[in-house]
C-alpha positions in Angstrom: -14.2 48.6 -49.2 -12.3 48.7 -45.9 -8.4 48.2 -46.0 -6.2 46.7 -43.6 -2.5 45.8 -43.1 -1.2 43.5 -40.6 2.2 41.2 -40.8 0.4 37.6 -40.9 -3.3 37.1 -42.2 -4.5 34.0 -41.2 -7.6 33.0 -42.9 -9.9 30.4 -41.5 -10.4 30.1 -37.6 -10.1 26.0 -37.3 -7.5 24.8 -34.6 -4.5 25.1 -36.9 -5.8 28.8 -37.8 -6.1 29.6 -33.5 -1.9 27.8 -33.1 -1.0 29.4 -35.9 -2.6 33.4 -35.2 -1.2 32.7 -31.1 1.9 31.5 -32.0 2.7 34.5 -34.0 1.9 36.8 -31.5 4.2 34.9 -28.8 6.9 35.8 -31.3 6.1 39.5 -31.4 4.2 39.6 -34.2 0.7 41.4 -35.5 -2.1 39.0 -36.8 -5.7 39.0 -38.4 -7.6 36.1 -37.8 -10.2 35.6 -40.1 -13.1 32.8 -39.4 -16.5 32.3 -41.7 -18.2 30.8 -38.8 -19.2 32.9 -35.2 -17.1 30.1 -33.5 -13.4 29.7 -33.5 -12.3 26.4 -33.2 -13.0 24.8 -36.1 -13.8 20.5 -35.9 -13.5 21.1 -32.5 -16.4 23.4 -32.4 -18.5 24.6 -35.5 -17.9 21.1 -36.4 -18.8 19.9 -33.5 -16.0 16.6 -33.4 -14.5 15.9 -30.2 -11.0 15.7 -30.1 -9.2 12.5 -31.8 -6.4 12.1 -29.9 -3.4 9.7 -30.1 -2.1 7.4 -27.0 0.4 9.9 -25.5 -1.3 12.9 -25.4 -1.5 13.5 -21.7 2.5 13.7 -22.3 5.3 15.8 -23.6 4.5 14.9 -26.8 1.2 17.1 -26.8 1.8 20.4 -28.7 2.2 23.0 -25.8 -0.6 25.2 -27.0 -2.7 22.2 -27.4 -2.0 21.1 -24.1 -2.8 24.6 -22.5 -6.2 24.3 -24.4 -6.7 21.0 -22.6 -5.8 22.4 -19.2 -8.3 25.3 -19.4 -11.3 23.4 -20.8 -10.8 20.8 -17.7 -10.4 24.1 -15.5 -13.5 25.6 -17.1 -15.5 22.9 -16.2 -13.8 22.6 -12.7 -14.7 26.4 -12.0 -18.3 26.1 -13.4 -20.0 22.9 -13.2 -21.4 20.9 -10.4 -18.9 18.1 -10.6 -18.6 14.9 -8.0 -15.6 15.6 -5.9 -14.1 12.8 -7.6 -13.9 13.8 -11.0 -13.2 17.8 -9.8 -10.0 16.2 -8.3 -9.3 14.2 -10.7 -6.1 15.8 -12.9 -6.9 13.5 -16.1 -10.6 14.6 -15.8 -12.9 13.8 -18.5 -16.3 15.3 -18.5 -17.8 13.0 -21.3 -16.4 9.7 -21.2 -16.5 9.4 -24.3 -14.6 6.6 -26.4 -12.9 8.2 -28.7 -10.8 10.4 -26.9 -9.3 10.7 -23.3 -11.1 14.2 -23.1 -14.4 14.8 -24.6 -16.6 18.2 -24.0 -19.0 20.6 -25.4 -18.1 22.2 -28.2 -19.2 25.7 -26.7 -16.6 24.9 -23.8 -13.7 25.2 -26.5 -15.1 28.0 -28.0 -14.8 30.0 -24.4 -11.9 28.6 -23.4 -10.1 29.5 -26.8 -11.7 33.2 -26.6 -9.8 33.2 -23.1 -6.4 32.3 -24.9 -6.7 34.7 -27.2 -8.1 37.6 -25.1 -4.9 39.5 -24.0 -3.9 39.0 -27.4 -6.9 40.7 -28.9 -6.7 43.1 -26.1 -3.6 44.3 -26.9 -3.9 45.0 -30.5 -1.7 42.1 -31.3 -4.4 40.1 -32.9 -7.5 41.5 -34.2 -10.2 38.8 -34.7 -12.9 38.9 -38.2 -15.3 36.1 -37.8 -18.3 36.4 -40.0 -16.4 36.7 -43.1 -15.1 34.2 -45.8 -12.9 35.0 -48.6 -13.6 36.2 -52.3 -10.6 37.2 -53.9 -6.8 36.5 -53.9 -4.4 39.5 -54.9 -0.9 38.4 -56.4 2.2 39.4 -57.6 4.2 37.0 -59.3 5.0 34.2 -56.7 3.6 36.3 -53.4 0.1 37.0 -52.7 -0.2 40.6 -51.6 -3.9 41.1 -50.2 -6.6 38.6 -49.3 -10.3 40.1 -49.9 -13.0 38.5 -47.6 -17.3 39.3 -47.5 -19.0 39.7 -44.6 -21.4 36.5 -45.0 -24.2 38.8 -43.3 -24.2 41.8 -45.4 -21.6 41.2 -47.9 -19.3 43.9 -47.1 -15.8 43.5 -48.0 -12.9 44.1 -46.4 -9.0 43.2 -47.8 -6.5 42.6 -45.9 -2.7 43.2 -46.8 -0.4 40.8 -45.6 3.6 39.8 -45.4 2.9 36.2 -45.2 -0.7 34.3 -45.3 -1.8 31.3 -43.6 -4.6 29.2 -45.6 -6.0 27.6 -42.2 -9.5 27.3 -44.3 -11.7 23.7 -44.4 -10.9 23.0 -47.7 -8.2 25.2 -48.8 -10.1 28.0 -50.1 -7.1 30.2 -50.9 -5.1 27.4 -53.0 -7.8 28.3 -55.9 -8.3 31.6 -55.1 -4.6 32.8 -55.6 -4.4 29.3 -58.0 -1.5 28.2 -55.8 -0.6 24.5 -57.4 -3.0 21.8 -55.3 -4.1 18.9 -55.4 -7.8 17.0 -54.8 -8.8 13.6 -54.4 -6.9 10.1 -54.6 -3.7 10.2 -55.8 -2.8 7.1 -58.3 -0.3 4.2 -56.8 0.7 4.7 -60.6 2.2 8.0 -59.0 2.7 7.5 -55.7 3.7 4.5 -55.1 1.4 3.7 -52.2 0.0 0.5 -51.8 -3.2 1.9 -50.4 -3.6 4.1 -52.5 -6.1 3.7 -56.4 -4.6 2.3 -59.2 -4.7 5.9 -60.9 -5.7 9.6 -59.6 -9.2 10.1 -59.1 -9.4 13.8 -58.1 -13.5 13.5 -56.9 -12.4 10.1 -54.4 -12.8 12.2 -51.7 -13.4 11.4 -48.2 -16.8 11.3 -47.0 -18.4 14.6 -44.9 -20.4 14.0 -41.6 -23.2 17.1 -40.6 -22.7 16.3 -36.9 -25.9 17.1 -34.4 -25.9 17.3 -30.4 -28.4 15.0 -28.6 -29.6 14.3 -25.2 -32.7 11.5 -24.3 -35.6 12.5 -22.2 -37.6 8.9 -21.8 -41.3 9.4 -22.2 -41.0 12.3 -24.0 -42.0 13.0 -27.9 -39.2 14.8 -29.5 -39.6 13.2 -33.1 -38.6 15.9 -36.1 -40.3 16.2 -39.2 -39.8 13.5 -41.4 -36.8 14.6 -44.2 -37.6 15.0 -47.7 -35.0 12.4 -48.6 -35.3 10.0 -46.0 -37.0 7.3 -47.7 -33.8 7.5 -50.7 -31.6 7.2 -47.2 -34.3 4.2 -46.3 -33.7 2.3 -49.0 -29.8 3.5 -50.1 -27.3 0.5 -50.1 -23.8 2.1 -50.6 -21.5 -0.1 -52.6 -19.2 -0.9 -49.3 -22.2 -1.5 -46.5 -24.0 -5.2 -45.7 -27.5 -3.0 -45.9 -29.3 0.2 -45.7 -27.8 3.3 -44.7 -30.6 4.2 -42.3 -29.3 0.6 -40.0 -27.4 -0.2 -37.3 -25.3 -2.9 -39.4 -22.0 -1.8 -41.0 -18.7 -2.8 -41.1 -15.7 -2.4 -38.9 -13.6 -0.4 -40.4 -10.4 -2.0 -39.7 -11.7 -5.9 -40.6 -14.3 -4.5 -43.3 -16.3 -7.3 -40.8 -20.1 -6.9 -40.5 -21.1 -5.6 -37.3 -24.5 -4.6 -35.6 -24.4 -1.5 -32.9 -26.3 -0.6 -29.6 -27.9 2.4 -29.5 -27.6 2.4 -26.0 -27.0 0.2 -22.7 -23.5 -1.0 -23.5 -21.3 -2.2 -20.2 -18.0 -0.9 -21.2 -16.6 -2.2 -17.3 -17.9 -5.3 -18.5 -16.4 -6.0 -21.5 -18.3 -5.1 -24.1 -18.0 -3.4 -27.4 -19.2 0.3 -26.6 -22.9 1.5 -27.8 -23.0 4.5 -30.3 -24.4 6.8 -27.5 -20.8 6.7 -26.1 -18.9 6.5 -29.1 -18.4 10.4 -28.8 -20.7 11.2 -25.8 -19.6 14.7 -24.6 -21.5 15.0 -21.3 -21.8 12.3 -18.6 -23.9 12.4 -15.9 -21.6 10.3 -13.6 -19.3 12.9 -13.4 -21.7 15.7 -12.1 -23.5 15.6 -8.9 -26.6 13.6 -8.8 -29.6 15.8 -10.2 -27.4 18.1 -11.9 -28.4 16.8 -15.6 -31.6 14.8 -16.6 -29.2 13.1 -19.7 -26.0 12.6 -20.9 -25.3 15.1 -23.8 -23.9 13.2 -27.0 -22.5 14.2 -30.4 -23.6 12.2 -33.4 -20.7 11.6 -35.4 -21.7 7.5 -36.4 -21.0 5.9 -39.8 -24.5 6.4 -40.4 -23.9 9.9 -41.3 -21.1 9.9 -43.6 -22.2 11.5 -46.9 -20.7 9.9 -49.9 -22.6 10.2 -52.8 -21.0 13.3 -54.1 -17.5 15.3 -53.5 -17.4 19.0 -52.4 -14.0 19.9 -54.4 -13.1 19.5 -58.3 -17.7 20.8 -59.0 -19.1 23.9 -59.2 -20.5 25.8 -56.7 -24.6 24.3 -57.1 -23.4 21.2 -57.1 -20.8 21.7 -53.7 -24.0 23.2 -52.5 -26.2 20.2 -53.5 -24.0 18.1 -51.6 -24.3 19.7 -48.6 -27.8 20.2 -48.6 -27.9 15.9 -48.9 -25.8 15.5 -46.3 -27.3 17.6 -44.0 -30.7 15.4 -45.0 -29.1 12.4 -44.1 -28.3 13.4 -41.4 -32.2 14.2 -40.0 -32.9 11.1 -41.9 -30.9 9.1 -39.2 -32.4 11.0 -36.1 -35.3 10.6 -37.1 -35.2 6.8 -38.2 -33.6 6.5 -34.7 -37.4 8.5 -33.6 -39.4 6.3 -35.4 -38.0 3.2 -37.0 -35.6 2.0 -35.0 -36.0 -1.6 -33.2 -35.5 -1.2 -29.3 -34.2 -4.2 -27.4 -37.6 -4.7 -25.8 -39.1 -5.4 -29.1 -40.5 -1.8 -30.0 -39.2 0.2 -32.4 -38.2 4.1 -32.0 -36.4 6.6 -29.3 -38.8 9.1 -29.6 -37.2 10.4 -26.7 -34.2 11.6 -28.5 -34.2 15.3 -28.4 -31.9 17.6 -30.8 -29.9 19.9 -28.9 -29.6 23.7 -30.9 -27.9 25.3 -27.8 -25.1 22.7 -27.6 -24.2 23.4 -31.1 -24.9 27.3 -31.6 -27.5 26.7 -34.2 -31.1 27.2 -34.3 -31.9 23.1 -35.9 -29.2 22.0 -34.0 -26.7 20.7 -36.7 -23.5 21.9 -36.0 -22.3 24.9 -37.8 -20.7 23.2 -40.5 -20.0 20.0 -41.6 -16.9 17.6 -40.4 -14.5 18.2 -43.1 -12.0 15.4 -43.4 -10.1 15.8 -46.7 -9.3 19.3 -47.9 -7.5 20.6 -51.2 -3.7 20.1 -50.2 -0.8 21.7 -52.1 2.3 20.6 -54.2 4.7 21.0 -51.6 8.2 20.6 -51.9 7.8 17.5 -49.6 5.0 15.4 -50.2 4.6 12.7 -46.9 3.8 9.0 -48.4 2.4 6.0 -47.0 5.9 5.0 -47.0 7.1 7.4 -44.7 4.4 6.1 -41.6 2.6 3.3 -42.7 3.0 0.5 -41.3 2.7 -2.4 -44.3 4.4 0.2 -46.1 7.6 0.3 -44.1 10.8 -2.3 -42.6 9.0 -4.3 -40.2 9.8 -2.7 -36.4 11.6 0.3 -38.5 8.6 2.9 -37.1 8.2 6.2 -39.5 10.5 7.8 -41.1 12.7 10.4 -39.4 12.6 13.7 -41.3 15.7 16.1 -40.6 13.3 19.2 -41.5 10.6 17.9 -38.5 8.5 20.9 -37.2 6.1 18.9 -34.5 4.6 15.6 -33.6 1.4 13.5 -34.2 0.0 10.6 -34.3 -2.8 8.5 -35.4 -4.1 5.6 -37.8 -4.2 6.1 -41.2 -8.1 6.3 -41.2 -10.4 7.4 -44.1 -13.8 6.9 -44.1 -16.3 5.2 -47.1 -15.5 7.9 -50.5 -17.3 9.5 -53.0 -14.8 7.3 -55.7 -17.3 4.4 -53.8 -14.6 2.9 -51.7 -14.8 1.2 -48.5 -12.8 2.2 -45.3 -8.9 2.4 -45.0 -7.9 2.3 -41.6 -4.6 0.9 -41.3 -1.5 0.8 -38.8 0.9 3.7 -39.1 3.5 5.1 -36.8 3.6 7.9 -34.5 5.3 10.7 -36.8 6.9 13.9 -37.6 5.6 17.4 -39.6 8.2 17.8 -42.2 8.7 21.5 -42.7 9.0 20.5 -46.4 5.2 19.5 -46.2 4.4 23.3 -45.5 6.1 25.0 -48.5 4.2 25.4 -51.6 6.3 24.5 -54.3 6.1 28.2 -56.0 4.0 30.5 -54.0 6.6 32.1 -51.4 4.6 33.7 -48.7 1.7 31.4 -48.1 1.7 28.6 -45.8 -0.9 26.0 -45.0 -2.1 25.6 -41.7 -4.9 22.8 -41.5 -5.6 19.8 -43.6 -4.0 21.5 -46.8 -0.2 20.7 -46.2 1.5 18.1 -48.6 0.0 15.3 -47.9 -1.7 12.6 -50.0 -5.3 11.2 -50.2 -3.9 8.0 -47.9 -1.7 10.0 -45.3 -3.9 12.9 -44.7 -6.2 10.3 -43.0 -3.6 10.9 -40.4 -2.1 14.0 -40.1 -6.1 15.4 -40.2 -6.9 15.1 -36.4 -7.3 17.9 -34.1 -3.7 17.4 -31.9 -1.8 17.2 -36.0 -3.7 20.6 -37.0 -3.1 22.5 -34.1 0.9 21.3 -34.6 1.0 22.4 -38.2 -0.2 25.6 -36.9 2.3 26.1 -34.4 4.7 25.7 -36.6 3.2 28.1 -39.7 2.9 31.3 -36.8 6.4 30.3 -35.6 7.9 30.0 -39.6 5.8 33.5 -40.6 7.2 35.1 -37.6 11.5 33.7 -37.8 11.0 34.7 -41.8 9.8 37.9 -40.6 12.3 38.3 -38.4 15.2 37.5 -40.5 13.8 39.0 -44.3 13.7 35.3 -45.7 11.8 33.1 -47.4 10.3 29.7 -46.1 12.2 28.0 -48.7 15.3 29.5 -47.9 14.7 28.0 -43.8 14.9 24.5 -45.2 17.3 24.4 -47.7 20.0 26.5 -45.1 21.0 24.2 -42.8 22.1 27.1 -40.5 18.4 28.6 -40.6 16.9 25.2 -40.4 18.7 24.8 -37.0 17.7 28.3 -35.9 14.6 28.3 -36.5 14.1 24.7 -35.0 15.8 25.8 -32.1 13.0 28.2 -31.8 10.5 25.9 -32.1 12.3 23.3 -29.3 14.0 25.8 -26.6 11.6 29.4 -26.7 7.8 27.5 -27.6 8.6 24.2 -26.4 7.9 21.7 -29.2 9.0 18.3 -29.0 10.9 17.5 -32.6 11.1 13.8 -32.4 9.4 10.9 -30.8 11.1 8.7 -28.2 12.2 5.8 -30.0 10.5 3.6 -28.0 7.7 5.3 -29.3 7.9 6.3 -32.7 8.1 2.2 -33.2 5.3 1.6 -31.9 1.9 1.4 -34.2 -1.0 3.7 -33.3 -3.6 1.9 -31.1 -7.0 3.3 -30.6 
């Protein structure tokens, strides 16, 4: 078994994991980044998710790694694609026009523009970068974990890693099991909570549903159809508890109304007026914005209600049955395309887009499903700050009052409380909340004193982790872990210690405002205002 020693281990190579391994090394500090995937980036990438983004993110509220990230993927397609001289000018370029964020792109573009961010880094010694391997085994000592073992997912070769501090920057939290640090899964009860949107008791398997995300383009004429899933005709005929119909449809609900809707496939006039087609919902390439010839098809990422997996959790089971699960959801997934192939009805009259091509290349794979499926609700510790509904819902709070303001605030997001259809069976919550704060309490495990959670994992709840999940949040909670390994570093203390000494808590704050350049608090003009899409 091969040993190493570094200062910070950061163990799973999502967004939060990349802020969180950078950050550090700004501050001086030696890191081992640790991904299970070949692509860092997490959602943004192996998940193949464009970015969710709130209303202000072209401003100063952006993280400032975040932000830089943005800058270079618009560079990278500036330096090497055949853009109209429009859109190459254009500062707020955005190369997929996609509706759900004001910046969508191909996942691989992340994954090179993030392997330029990190390059001098890695160059230097200053971080040293393990993808391919996934950990195994937590070593502790009392109320510290001292090592973190992780196999090679190829040949199973271990390697541990011996650590001052640890960042759990994992999809679902692996390590909070591992070195049994105090978490949580699932709902919470309003019996506990207090949350109005919350179950009337805990349910730890109501957990959010999981999306295997695919790449497509459409190549008219063509026959691209896949080979017809084993489960598709359970998908045919499935009607989940909260839908008007068959999961294989284009008929749900809104998720804000719970209203029946129908959806385009395609030919939606957005200039016009109307309600966008799912082709654009998250389309990551548009021709438009190259010159003319350049690309036969616009590139989109399927990431559509009809691929949420909710029949059965991935925490709180054993490892067949996690592994069950995500063998179903990946069939649903085929199921849609290639009910979209074949069964389909067309606006003509006809039925199928056999057309619709998968694209491997766009998402790294050989079957072209991303690497790994969108994880939206993770295992999330007892913190000594748990945030509530009541601290940035909007129902939840004075009417006008906008989110609570948190003395201990560590960064900035924003975005609706939004979770998708469960595996408890329950319909959508997407609700108003405000723009809010990272309270530094939300990152401190109640006992463990040198790990720190760095992705979905922090001390949330079931309902307010549909907000804080989204790709700007993550990589602010992982500014703020590098930054808070690195000050407790410097200064021999314990996270703990940082909050509950006002002194420290200013310090370190000050850190985080005057030398990275993190924004602490919202305007108030803003932090009033409810999240829009």
């Amino acid at each position: 078994m091969t040993e190493m020693r570094t200062e910070i281990l950061v163990v799973g190579g999502g967004l939060g994991g990349v802020a969180a391994a950078l950050t550090a090394a700004r501050l001086g500090r030696t890191v081992v980044l640790t991904e299970a995937t070949d692509w860092l980036g997490g959602q943004l990438t192996a998940q193949a998710v464009p970015p969710d983004e709130h209303p202000w993110i072209e401003g100063s509220a952006c993280p400032p790694g975040y932000a830089e990230l943005r800058r270079r993927v618009r560079d990278y397609y500036r330096r090497n694609y055949p853009l109209r001289p429009d859109a190459a000018q254009d500062p707020l370029l955005d190369p997929g026009l996609g509706v759900v964020s004001r910046m969508c792109h191909e996942p691989r573009v992340a994954v090179a523009v993030i392997e330029e961010m990190l390059a001098p880094w890695r160059s230097s010694g200053a971080i040293t970068v393990l993808t391919g391997y996934e950990p195994v085994a937590a070593h502790t000592d009392g109320d510290r974990i001292e090592a973190v073992s992780l196999a090679d997912r190829h040949d199973g070769r271990e390697v541990t890693v011996h650590a001052s501090y640890v960042a759990d920057a994992t999809e679902l939290g692996d390590l909070l099991e591992l070195a049994d640090v105090e978490h949580v899964i699932g709902a919470e009860g309003r019996d506990e909570t207090g949350e109005p949107h919350a179950p009337e008791t805990a349910d730890p398997l109501d957990q959010q549903a999981v999306s295997w995300c695919f790449a497509l383009d459409y190549r008219p004429g063509e026959d691209h159809v896949i080979e017809r899933p084993a489960s598709y005709d359970h998908w045919r005929t499935t009607v989940a508890p909260f839908w008007p119909g068959p999961q294989l449809s284009f008929t749900d609900v809104v998720p804000i109304t719970l209203q029946q809707r129908t959806w385009p496939l395609m030919g939606a006039d957005r200039d016009a007026g109307e309600h966008f087609d799912l082709w654009q919902f998250r389309r990551i390439l548009a021709r438009e914005k190259f010159a003319t010839g350049a690309f036969a098809s616009d590139l989109t990422v399927a990431n559509w209600p009809q691929i949420d997996y909710w029949e059965a959790p991935l925490l709180g089971v054993d490892t067949a049955a996690r592994q069950a699960a995500l063998v179903a959801s990946r069939e649903l997934s085929l199921s849609f395309l290639h009910w979209l192939q074949t069964e389909a009805s067309r606006p003509d009259g006809g039925t199928g887009w056999p057309g619709l091509r998968l694209r491997p290349d766009i998402t790294g794979t050989a079957d072209g499903l991303a690497k790994t499926p969108y994880i939206r609700e993770s295992r999330r510790i007892k913190a000594e700050f748990t945030v509530l509904e009541q601290h940035v819902g909007v129902q939840a709070r004075p009417q006008g009052s906008g989110s609570e303001v948190f003395h201990d605030s560590v960064g900035l997001g924003s975005y609706r409380i939004d979770l998708h259809p469960s595996t408890g069976g329950r319909t959508y919550i997407d609700i108003e909340s405000y723009p809010f704060q990272i309270p530094l309490g939300a990152l401190i495990p109640v006992r463990v004193d040198n790990l720190l959670p760095a992705n979905k994992n922090i001390g949330t709840t079931h309902i307010t982790n549909g907000c804080y999940r989204l790709h700007p949040a993550e990589w602010a909670i992982g500014e703020a872990v590098g930054a808070l390994a690195g000050f407790c570093l410097d200064r021999a203390l314990p996270p703990r210690k940082v909050r509950s000494d006002q002194a420290q808590l200013a310090d370190y704050q000050q850190l985080l405002s005057d030398t990275l350049g993190i924004r602490l608090a919202w305007p108030e003009e803003i932090r009033s205002r409810p999240h829009h899409y």
